[in-house]
C-alpha positions as CSV (number, residue, x, y, z in Angstrom):
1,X,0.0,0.0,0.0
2,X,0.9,3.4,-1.1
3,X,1.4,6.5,1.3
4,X,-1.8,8.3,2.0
5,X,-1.0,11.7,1.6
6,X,-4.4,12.4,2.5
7,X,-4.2,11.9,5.9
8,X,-0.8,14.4,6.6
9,X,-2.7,17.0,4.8
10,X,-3.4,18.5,8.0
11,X,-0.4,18.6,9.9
12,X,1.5,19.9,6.4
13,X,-0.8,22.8,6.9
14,X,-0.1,23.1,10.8
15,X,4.1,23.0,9.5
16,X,3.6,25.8,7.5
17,X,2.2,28.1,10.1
18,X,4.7,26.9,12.5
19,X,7.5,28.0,9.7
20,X,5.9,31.6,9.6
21,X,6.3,31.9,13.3
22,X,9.6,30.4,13.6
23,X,11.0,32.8,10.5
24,X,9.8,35.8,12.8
25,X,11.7,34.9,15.4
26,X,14.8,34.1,13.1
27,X,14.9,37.2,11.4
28,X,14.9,39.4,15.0
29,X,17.7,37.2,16.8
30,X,19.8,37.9,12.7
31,X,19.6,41.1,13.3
32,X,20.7,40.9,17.3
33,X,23.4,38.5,15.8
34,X,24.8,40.7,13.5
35,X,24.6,43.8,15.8
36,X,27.0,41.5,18.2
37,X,29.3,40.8,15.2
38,X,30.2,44.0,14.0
39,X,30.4,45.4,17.5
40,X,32.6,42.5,18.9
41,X,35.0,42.9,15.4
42,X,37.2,45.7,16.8
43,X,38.4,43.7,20.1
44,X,39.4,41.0,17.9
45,X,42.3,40.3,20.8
46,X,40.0,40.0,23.1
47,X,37.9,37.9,21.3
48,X,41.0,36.0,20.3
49,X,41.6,35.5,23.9
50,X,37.8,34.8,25.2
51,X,37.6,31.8,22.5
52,X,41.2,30.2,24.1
53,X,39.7,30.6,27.9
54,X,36.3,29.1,26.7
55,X,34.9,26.1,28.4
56,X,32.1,25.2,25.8
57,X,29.4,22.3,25.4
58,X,29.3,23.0,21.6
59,X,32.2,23.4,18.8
60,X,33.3,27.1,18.5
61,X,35.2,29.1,15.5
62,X,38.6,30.3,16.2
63,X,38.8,34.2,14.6
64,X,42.3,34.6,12.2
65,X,40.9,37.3,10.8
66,X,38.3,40.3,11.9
67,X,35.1,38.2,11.9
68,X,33.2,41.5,10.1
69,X,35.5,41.3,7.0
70,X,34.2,41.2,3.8
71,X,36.5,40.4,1.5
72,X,35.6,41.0,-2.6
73,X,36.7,38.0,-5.0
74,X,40.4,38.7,-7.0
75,X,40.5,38.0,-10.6
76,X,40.9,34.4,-12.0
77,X,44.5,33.3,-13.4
78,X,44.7,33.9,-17.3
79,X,45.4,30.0,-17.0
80,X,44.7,27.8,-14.1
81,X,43.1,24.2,-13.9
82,X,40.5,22.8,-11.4
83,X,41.0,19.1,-10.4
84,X,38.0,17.8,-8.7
85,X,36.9,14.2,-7.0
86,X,34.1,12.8,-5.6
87,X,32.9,9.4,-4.8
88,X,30.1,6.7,-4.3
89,X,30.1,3.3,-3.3
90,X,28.0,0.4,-2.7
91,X,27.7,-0.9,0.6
92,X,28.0,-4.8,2.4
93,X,24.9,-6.3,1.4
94,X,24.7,-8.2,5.0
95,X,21.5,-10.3,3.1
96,X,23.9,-12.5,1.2
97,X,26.7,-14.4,1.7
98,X,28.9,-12.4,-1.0
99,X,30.7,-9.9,1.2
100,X,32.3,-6.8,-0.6
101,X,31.7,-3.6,-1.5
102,X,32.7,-1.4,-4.5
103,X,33.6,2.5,-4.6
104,X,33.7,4.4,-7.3
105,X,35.7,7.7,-7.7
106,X,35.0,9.6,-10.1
107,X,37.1,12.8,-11.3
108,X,37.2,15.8,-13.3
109,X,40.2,17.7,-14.9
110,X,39.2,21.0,-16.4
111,X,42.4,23.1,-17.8
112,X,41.2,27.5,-18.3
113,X,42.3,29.8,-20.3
114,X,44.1,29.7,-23.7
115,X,44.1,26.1,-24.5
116,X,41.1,24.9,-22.7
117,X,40.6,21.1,-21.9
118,X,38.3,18.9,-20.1
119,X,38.8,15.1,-19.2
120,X,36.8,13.1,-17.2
121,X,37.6,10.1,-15.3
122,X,36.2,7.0,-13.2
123,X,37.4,4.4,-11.4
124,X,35.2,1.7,-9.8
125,X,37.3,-0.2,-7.4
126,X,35.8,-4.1,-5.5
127,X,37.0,-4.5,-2.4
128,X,36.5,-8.9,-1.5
129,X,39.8,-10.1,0.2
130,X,39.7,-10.5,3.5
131,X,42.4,-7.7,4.9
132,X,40.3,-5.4,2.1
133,X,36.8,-5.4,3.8
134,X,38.3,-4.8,7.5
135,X,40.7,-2.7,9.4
136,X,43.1,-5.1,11.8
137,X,45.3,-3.6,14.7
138,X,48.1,-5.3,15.6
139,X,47.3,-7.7,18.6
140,X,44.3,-9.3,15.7
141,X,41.1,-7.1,16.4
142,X,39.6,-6.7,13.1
143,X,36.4,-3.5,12.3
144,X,34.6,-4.2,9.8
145,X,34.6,-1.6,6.7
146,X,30.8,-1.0,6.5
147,X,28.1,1.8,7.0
148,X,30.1,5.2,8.7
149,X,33.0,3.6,8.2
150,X,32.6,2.8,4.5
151,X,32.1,6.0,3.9
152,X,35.2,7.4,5.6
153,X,37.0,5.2,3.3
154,X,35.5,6.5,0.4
155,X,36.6,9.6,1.6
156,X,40.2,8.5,2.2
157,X,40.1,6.9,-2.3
158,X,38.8,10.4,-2.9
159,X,41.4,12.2,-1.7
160,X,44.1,9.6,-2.6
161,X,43.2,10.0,-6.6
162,X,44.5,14.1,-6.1
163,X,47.7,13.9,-5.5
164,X,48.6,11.3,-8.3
165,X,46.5,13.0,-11.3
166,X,48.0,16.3,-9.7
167,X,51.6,15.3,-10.5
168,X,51.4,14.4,-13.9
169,X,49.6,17.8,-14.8
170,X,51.3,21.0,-16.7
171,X,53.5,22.5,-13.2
172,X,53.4,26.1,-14.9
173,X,49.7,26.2,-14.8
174,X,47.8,27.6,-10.9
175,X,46.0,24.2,-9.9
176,X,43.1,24.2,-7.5
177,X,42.2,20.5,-6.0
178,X,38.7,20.6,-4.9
179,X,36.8,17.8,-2.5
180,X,33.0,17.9,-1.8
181,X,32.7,17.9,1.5
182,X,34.4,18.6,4.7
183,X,38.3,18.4,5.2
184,X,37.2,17.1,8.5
185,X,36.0,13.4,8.4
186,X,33.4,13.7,10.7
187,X,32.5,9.8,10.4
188,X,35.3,8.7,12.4
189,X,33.8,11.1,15.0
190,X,30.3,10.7,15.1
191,X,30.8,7.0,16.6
192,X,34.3,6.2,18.6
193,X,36.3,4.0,16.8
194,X,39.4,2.4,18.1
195,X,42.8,4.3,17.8
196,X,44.0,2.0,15.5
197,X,41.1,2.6,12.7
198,X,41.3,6.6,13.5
199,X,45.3,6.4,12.4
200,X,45.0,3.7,9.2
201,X,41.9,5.3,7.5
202,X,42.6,9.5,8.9
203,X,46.7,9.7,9.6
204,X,47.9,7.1,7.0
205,X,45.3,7.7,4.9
206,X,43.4,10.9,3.8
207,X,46.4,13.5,6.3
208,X,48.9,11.4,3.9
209,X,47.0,12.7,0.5
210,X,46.8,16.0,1.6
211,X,50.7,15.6,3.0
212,X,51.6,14.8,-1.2
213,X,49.3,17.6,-2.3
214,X,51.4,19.8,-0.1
215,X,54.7,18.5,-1.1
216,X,53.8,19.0,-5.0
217,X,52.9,23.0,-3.7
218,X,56.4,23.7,-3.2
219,X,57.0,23.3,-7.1
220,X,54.1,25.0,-8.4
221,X,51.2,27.1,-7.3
222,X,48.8,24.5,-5.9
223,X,45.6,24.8,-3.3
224,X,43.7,22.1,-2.0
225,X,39.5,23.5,-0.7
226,X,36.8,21.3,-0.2
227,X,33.3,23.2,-0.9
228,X,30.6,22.1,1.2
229,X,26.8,23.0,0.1
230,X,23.9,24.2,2.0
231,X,26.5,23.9,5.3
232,X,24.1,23.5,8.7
233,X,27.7,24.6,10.5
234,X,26.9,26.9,13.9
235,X,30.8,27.1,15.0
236,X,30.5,31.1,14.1
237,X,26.7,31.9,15.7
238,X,28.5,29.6,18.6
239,X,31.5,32.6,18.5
240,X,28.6,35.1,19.4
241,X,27.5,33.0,22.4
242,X,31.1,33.4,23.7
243,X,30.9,37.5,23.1
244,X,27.0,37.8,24.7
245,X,27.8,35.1,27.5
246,X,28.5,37.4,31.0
247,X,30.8,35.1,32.5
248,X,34.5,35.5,32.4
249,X,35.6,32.7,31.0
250,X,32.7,31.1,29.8
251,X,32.5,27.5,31.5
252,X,29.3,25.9,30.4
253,X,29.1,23.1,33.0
254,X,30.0,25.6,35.7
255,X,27.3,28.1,35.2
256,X,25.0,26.1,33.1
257,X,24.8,23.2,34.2
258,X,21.6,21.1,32.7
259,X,20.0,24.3,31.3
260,X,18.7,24.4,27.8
261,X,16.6,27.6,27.7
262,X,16.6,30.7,29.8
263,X,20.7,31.5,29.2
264,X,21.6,34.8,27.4
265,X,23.3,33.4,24.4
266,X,20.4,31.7,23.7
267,X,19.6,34.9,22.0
268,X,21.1,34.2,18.8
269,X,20.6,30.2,19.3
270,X,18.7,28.7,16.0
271,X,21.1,30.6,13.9
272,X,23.3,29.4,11.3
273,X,26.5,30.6,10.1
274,X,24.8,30.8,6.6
275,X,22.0,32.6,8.3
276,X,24.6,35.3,9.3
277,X,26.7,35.7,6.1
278,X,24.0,35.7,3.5
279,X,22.9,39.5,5.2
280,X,26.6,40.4,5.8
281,X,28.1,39.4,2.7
282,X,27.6,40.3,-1.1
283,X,27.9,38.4,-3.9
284,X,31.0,37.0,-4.4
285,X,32.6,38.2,-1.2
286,X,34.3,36.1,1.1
287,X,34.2,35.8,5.1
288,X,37.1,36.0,7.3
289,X,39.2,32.9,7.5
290,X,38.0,31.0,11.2
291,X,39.7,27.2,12.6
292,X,38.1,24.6,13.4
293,X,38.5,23.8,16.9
294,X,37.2,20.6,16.6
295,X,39.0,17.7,19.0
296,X,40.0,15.1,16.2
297,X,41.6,18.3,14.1
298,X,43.1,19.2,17.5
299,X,44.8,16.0,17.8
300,X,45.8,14.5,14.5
301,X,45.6,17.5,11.6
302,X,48.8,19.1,12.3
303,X,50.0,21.4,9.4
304,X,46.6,20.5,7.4
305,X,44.7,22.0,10.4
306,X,41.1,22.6,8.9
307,X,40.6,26.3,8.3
308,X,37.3,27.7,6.5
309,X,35.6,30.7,5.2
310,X,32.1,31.3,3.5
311,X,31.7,32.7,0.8
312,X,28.0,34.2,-0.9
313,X,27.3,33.1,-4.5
314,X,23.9,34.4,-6.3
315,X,21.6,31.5,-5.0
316,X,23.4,30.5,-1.8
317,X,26.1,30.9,1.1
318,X,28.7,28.0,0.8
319,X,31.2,26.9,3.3
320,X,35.0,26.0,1.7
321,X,37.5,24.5,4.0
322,X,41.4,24.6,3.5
323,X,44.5,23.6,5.1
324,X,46.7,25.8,7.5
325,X,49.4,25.7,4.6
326,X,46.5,27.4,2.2
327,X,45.5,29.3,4.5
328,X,48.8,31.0,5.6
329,X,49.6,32.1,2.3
330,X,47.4,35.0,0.5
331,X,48.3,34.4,-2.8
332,X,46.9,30.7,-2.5
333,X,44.1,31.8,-0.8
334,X,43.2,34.3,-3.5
335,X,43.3,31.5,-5.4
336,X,40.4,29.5,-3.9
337,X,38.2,32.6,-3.3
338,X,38.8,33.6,-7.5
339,X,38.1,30.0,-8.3
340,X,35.6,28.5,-6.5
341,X,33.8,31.7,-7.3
342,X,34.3,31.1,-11.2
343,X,33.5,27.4,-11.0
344,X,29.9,28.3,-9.1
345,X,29.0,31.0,-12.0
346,X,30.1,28.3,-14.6
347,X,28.3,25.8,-12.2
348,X,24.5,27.2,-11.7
349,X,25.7,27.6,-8.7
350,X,27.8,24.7,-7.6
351,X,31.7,24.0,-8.5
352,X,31.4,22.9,-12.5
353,X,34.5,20.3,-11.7
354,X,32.6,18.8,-8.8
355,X,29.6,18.2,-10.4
356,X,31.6,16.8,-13.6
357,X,33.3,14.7,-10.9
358,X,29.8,13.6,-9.5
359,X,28.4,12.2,-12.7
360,X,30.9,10.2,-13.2
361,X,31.2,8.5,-9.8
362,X,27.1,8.1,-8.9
363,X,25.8,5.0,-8.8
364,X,22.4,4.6,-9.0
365,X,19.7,2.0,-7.3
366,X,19.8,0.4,-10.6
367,X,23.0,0.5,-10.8
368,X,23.2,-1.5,-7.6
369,X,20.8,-4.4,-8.7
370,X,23.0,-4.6,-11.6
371,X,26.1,-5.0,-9.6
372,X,24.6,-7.6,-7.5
373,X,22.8,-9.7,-10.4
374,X,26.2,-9.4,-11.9
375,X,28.0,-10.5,-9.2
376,X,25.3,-13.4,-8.8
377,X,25.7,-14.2,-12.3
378,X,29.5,-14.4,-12.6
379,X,29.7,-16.6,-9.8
380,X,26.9,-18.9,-10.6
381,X,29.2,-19.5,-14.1
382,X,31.6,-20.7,-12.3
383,X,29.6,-22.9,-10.1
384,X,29.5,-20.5,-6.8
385,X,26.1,-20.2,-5.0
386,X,25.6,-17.7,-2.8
387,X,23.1,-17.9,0.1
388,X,20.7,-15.4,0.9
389,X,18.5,-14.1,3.4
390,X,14.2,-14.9,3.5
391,X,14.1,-11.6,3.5
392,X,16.2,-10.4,0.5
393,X,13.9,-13.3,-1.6
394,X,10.7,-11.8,-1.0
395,X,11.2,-8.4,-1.8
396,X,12.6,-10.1,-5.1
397,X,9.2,-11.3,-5.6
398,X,6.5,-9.9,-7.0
399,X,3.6,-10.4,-5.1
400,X,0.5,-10.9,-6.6
């Protein structure tokens, strides 16, 4: 049976009135938010110094810069090119006996300027041996590659395809490497993992890409960004709560203990960073540059410690991450801003490499029947049966 849409009618009308009410109250804590930015900007010290003392129950932007810039976009190189990856897989089907999973990177290499070119690339990838489909530590404990992790992984092949494409391309040229999503790989953080997993898939893994893209910058002029779309990010609103909070320093579970309404920097709570910049910012200006402060970055990023700025583009407010090494240097920088801006207007609105990248790595839900009757198929040829689960049979089954 079908959903009936008749019976949410209803309560889609009651969502829309609560939306109304809820935007009121959004746009009068935006304009108490911003009113706190701008006046907070000139004791950037001080603010500097409040975010360092700062005991906080939620992640909070470290200011490099005065957190009221606005900062207009430099002109493109004459000649640059835009290297872009993304990824999709197919995940352990734990309703058959075949276990393995496949990832497939796809990538984009678009060259500017007076001798344009565009190539595009994929590169699906099974993964079916046993020290393939799980991470071992040394005394034997073996995790699983599946789910969160999976998808970490993935992350890891994405970043790994850079570094290698990026060496074999023209070294007089400016080369941005873009990623879609956060430099931060918030997987291995959103469930604890064991040390071990943490250092193979983040240390020796994606740190070690971004290690060669950094290596290949001292030859040539070379930034690494990852853009990330529609970002729900609240480390810069959280930067106000520090600046409205009357406690010096700001200790959370000192003076707050348990309470989730009725504080004073609950004034601006709601908010997003995207909220704030899309009223500060124009089109095609950039934020000031903040850090992450977030513990895993803290512990293992080192010189790729994730820095990010936002930048406002004609139909949205996008977050863009970059190393410490990018971010310390102006000219690279400028490079990002010019080109990420360039690649959204040539986009509709989203980086043109990353979406060229993106078609050639998704993998559809057909797709993934395919893979599996293939993989069914291949095997059966050569006399392997697989087992599968009563479950995974009927909903093979049309029922009558």
């Amino acid at each position: 049976m079908s959903l009936d849409l008749t019976r949410v009618i209803g309560q889609i009308v009651d969502f829309a009135a609560s939306l109304k009410t809820r935007e009121r109250e959004r746009k009068s804590k935006l304009d108490f938010a911003l009113k706190t930015l701008k006046s907070s900007a000139v004791e950037f010290d001080g603010l500097r110094q409040k975010v360092e003392r700062s005991k906080t129950t939620w992640l909070v932007a470290g200011p490099r810069e005065r957190i009221d810039l606005c900062q207009p976009a430099p002109p493109c190189p004459e000649d640059f090119i835009v290297l872009a990856s993304d990824g999709s897989h197919i995940d352990v089907d734990h309703h058959q006996s075949a276990h393995c999973f496949l990832i497939n990177i796809g990538m984009a290499q678009l060259q500017y300027g007076r001798n344009p070119d565009a190539q595009l690339f994929s590169f699906p990838s099974l993964y079916f041996k046993d020290d393939e489909v799980v991470i071992a530590s040394a005394d034997g404990r073996q995790i699983p590659i599946e789910g969160q992790l999976l998808g970490a992984k993935r992350s890891v092949e994405e970043c790994r395809l850079l570094p290698e494409h990026a060496n074999e391309l023209k070294a007089d040229l400016p080369l941005v490497a873009l990623l879609d999503g956060s430099l931060i790989l918030w997987r291995l953080v959103e469930q604890v993992y064991p040390d071990f997993v943490v250092r193979e898939l983040l240390v020796d893994g994606f740190l070690k890409c971004l290690n060669q893209l950094m290596a290949l910058g001292r030859n040539r002029k070379l930034a690494v960004a990852s853009y990330i779309s529609f970002s729900r990010s609240t480390e810069v609103v959280n930067l106000l709560r520090l600046v409205i909070c009357p406690h010096q320093p700001v200790d959370c579970d000192r003076y707050c203990p348990g309470r989730f309404e009725g504080r004073e920097c609950d004034a601006v709570a709601g908010l997003l960073d995207r909220d704030l910049f899309a009223r500060l910012l124009d089109p095609g200006e950039r934020s000031a540059i903040f850090s992450s402060r977030s513990s895993v970055v803290t512990k293992y990023y080192g010189i790729q410690e994730v820095k990010f700025f936002y930048i406002r583009l004609d139909g949205e407010v996008a977050r863009v991450e970059i190393p410490l090494w990018v971010a310390e240097d102006e000219k690279l920088v400028e490079l990002v801003h010019a080109t990420v801006l360039d690649q959204c207007q040539r986009g509709l609105g989203y980086p043109a490499a990353l979406s060229e990248a993106h078609e050639q790595a998704v993998v559809t839900g057909a797709d993934r029947e395919q893979f599996w009757g293939l993989v069914e198929q291949v095997l059966a040829d050569d006399r392997v049966w697989l087992e599968s689960s009563a479950k995974r049979q009927s909903k093979r089954t049309r029922w009558i």
